[in-house]
Each structure stands twice: as C-alpha cells, then as structure tokens.
GUFIGU-746065 format. One line per field, with one value per residue (C-alpha): x, y negated, z negated. Coordinates in steps of 0.5 Angstrom, whole numbers. Layout:
N
px X ...
py Y ...
pz Z ...
//
This chain:
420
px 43 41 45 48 49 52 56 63 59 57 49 50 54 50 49 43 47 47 40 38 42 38 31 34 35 29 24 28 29 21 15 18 22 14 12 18 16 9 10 16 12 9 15 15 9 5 7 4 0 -2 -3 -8 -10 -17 -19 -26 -30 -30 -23 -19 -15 -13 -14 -14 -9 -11 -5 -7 -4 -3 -8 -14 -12 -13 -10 -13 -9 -10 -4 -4 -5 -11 -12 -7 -1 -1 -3 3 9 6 9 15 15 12 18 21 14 11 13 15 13 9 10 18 15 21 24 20 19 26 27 20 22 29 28 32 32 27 24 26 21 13 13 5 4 9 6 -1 2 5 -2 -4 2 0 -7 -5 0 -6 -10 -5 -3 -10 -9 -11 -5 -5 -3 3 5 5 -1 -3 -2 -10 -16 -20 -17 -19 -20 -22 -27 -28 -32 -36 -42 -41 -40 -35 -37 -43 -45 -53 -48 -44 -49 -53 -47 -45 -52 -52 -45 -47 -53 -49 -47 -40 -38 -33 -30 -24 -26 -21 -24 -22 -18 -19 -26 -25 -19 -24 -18 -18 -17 -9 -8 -3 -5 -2 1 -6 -9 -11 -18 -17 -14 -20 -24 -20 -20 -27 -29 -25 -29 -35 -34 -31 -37 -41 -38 -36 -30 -32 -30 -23 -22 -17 -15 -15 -9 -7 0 -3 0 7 11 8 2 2 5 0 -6 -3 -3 -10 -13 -9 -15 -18 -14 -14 -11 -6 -5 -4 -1 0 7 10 11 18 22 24 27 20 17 22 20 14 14 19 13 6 5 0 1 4 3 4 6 1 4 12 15 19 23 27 21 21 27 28 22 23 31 30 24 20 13 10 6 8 2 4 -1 0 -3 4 9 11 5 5 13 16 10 12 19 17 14 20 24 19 18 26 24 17 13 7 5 -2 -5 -8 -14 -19 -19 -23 -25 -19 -16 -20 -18 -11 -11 -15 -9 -3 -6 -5 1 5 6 6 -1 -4 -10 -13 -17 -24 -28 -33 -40 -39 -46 -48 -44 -40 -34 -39 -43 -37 -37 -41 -41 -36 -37 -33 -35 -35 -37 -36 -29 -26 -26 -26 -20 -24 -24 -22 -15 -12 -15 -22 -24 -31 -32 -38 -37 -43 -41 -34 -38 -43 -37 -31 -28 -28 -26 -24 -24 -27 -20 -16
py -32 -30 -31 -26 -30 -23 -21 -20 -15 -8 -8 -1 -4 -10 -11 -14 -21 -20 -19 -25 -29 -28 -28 -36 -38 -34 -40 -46 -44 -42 -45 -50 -53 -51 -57 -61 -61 -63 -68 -72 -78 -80 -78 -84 -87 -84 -86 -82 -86 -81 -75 -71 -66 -63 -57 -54 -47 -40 -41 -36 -43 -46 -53 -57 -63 -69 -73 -80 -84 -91 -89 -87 -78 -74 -68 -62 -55 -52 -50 -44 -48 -52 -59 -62 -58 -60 -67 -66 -63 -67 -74 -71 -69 -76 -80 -75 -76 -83 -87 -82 -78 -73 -70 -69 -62 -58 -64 -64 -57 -57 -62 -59 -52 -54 -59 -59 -64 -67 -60 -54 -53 -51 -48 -46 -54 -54 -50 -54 -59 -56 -53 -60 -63 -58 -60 -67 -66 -62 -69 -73 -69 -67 -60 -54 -51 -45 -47 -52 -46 -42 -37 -32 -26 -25 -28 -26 -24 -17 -18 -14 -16 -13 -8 -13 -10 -3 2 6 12 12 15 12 5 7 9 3 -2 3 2 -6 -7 -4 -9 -15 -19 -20 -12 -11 -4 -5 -7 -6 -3 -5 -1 -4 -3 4 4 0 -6 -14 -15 -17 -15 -9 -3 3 9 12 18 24 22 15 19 24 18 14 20 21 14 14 20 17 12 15 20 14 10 16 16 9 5 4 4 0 1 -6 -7 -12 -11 -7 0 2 7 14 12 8 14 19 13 14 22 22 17 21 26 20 18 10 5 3 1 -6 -8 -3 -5 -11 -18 -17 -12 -7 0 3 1 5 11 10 10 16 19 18 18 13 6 0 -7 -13 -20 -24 -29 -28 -34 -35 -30 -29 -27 -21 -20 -14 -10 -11 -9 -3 0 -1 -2 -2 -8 -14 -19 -26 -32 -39 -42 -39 -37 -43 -46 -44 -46 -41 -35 -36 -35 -29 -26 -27 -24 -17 -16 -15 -8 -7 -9 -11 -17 -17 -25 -25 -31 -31 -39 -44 -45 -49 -42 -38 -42 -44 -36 -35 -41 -37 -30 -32 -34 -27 -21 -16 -18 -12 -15 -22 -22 -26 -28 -29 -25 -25 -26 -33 -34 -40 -41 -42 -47 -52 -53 -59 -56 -50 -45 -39 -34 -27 -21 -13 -15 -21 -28 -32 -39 -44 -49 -57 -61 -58 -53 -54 -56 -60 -60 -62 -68 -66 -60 -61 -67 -62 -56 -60 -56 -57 -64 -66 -72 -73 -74 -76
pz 57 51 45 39 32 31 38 34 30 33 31 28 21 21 14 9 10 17 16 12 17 22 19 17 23 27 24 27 33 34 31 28 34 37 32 34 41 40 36 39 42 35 30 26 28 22 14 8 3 -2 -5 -9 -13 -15 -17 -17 -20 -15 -12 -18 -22 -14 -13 -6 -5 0 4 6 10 14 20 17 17 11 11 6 3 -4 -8 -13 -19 -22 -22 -27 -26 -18 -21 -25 -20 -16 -18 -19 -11 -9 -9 -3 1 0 6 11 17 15 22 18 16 16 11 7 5 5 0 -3 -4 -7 -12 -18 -22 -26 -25 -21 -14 -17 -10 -12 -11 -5 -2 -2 1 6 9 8 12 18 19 17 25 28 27 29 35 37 36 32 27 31 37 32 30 37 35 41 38 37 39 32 26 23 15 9 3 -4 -8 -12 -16 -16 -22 -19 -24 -22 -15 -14 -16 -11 -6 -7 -5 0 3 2 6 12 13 12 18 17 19 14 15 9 2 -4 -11 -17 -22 -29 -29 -29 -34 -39 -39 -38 -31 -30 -38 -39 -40 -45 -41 -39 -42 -38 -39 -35 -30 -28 -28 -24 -19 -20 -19 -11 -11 -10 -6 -1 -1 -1 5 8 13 17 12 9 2 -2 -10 -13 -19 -23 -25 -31 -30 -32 -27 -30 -30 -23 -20 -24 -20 -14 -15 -17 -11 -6 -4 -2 2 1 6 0 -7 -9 -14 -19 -23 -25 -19 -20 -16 -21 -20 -22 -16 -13 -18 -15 -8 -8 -12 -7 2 -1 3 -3 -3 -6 -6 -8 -13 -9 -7 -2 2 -4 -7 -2 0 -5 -3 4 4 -1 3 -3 -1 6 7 5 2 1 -1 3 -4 -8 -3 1 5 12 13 8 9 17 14 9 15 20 14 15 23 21 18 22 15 17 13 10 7 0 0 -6 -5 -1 6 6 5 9 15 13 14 20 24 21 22 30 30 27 31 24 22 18 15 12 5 5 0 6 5 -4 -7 -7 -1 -5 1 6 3 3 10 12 19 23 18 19 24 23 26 26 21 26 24 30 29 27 34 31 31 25 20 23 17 16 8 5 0 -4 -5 -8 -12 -16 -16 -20 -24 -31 -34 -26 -24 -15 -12 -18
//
C-alpha cells in the first residue's frame, strides 16, 4: 500500500513546506536505502585510516581527496577547493571519520554538511569526501557507483562541450572551429560559447551596465556561429556572473534570434529578484548553479520558477549525497538537472555514475576532446568512452577509475606535495 506523508493534506493546497518535506525524505527511502542494502554484510568491517588532499594543474582550482583505509582500498573524489584549503577543512572533518565505517556514508554527510563548530561545514571539501566515500563502497562491495546509487535511467550519458579557440567576432574563426568540431570523434552536437571574450571583460570580473556597442557585438558574435554550425549543433552562451539585470536582459534580447539552448549564469549566484527580472523578460532557457550548495542553495530558484534548468557541480554541491538530493528537490517541479564538471577524470566519471541514476538529466559538461586532451591522459587504462555526444558509464567497482601516477606526479599543481 502506497503511503502519503501528505494524506491529511488535500494535494491541491500542498504548500512550499510540504514540498520541502517530501523532497527530504525521497533520499532516504531510495538510493540511500539501495547503498543500505548492499552494504549490510560488511557494515563495520572496513575503518577509514586517512584522508588526502592534492591538487594538480588543468582542473579549474579543484583538488582530489583519497580516503585509506585498514583493508588496503582507496577511494578518490575531488572537491571544489585547492589543495591546501581541503587539507585545512580537512583536519577539522578528521575526528568524525578516522576510525569509522566508510559504508556509513548518510552519517557522514550528515555530520559533514552540518558542522559547526570549530568552523561552519566547507561543503566544497565535503563534497570531495562524499565522492571519495562512494567509490571507496563500490570497492568494497564489488560494484559500480551507478548501481549504489540505483542508476537505470540511461545506458550513455548525453554531454556537451566548450567553444575553445574561436573569435566569435570573427565569422572565418568561426568557421574554421565549426569545421574542426565536426571531425572530432567525440560527436559533440552542444557547446557553450563564452561571453566575456565578446564584452572585452576578465572572465568572471563584473562588468558595467553595457553599452549599445557591446551589445551588437554580442548579437552579432551568436550570429556567426549559429551561421557557422548551422541548425544541428546547439549553441549555448556562456556567463560569469558578470552581467547586472539590465544588461542580462538586454543579452537575452540580443541572442534570441539565435535561438540557444540556454543562457548560464548571467547574474549574481545568489537568488535575487533580478533573476526573476530576467526571467519575465526572455523565452530563452536560464541556468545556473554551478557553485550552489545544497538544496538550500537551490531551493529558491526551484520554488520562484527562476530558471529552468538547474546545474549543480558533485565537486561543490554536496558530492553524490546532497546533489542526488538537489536533484530530487527539482523532479518536484519538472526542473531538469544539467551537471557542470570542468574538473578531472575523477569528475568526469563521478558525473557519468550520477547521471544514470537521475530521471531529470538534461546534459553533462565535459571537458573531454579539449586540445591536449589533458582529462584523458590521467587514465592509466579505462579512458573514457564517447561517441556521437554519449558517454558510456565507465564498467569497474566504484568510479572506474585507473589513475596514472605518472601523470599526477608531473601535474601537481604548484607548491603540491604527492598525496600530502
């Protein structure tokens, strides 16, 4: 018999707070009691020895965390912080996870997430633990993340890629990139194109109100690599957070002949009524969320209608625990959930395991097939494996991962200690 939290409450006058509740308990009586399930005839068996952090070049300020423990398995994540701010946080989230199960994971992100004291919760370092923790449990049990997290939505994941080395001013640029993407294996058919580059602005630095100049440039820029790609590749633009409301709204004005997928980012993180100035003001798709965390972080885009698709990062929302749980919170409203990742392979196949497991997947960023293919060189063996725009789950227990010391060794990032 199906039971209803809600059945003293007629659906119709279901409050925001009935919605919340139901988005809190939907965890619980899912993946997390899928993990439960398989992990119940070695609960307690395996002790965590130690954490780690290190960060390396080419993953946008990420670093990777390694959990040891007694029985010899390691488990990798990467959290949305370099090395030494993880390393710090990290001695502060030691005492609650040295000495214990790491098949506890809904413990520990509990007590992770909501630490208080010496310090308030880094959810960036928590979230690279969490990953950590769940391919540490695919180990130990044998099994992939995907089938922990009770995946089956999808057997390839679709992704999409970036506009890298085009002047969008210029239409031969343009061309050209056009010509270079369509030979490329991977298959993309969605890249995002960046903003800034057009506005003359520092990527992620504020910009003044913009002008009428910027704004035909902006207009024309879309232009031509919409006439450069045509109609079978989807376009995206690509924002900062650099744009105030008037000149966000004057963007979405200018890019709608275009017609792109979406515009990411245009405005502040923060929720603010802008965002809703804006999205009265454009048909055009908005997304965002790339460093949001938690549900609380979403939740008042989600309850205002503020945008319409959702883009959380494992590395800074919450890890595989609080992003399944943002995802959960979205399904709520039909918001698809797109994944952001210009990290690492650790990334990159953390997002593949995830992706499977959610109803309301839009897309998932890659930063697969970027000149020097610099993600793919950090397989030891199981690189990733894409074609025509799909990513297929990578097959080993945990993340299937096969990371190549070398490599890591001859990319530390600066001042980084091997595994300190």
């Amino acid at each position: 018999m199906f039971y209803d939290p809600f059945a003293t409450t007629p659906r119709r006058s279901w409050t925001r707070r009935d919605l919340v509740r139901l988005a809190l308990m939907l965890p619980a009586g899912a993946f997390l009691s899928n993990l439960r399930l398989f992990a119940a005839p070695l609960a307690g068996k395996v002790k965590i020895t130690d954490i780690k952090a290190m960060g390396l070049t080419n993953i946008a300020g990420n670093c990777l965390i390694r959990i040891d423990t007694d029985s010899g398995l390691t488990g990798y994540g990467e959290a949305g912080a370099t090395g030494p701010i993880a390393r710090a946080r990290i001695e502060t989230m030691k005492p609650l996870l040295i000495g214990k199960d790491p098949l506890a994971i809904e413990v520990h992100f509990q007590r992770m997430s909501s630490l208080m004291y010496n310090y308030v919760a880094h959810i960036p370092t928590a979230s690279g633990i969490d990953i950590a923790l769940w391919d540490l449990a695919g180990k130990i049990l044998n099994l992939p993340v995907s089938t922990l997290l009770g995946g089956g939505f999808r057997e390839t994941i679709p992704m999409y890629s970036h506009g890298i080395g085009l002047n969008m001013l210029d239409k031969n640029s343009c061309r050209e990139w056009a010509a270079k993407i369509r030979q490329l294996p991977e298959g993309f058919t969605v890249y995002k194109c960046d903003i800034h580059t057009v506005l003359g602005v520092p990527s992620g630095v504020f910009a003044n109100t913009l002008t009428t100049t910027q704004l035909n440039n902006v207009r024309r820029a879309y232009a031509n690599v919409r006439e450069a790609v045509g109609d079978e590749i989807d376009i995206a633009v690509h924002c900062h957070g650099e744009l105030d409301a008037p000149s966000a709204i004057g963007v979405a004005k200018a890019v709608e002949p275009m017609n792109p997928l979406w515009i990411e980012d245009p405005l502040n993180p923060v929720f603010s009524e802008g965002w809703m100035n804006l999205r009265r003001s454009t048909n055009t798709r908005l997304l965002t969320g790339e460093k949001l965390e938690l549900v609380r972080g979403f939740r008042p885009f989600l309850d205002n209608g503020a945008v319409d698709i959702v883009h959380p990062d494992l590395a800074f929302a919450g890890g595989f625990t609080g992003t399944k749980k943002i995802a959960d919170y979205a399904a709520l409203s039909r918001t698809p959930v797109a994944l952001h990742n210009v990290g690492s392979l650790v990334m990159t196949h953390a997002n593949a395991h995830f992706a499977t497991s959610i109803q309301n997947l839009f897309r998932v960023e890659s930063a697969l097939a970027h000149p020097g293919r610099y993600v793919e060189a950090m397989a030891a063996s199981n690189p990733p494996q894409v074609s025509k725009g799909e990513m297929a789950i990578p097959n080993g227990p945990g993340l299937g991962l096969d990371l190549s010391t070398d490599f890591l060794k001859k990319h530390l990032a600066e001042g980084e200690p091997f595994w300190a």
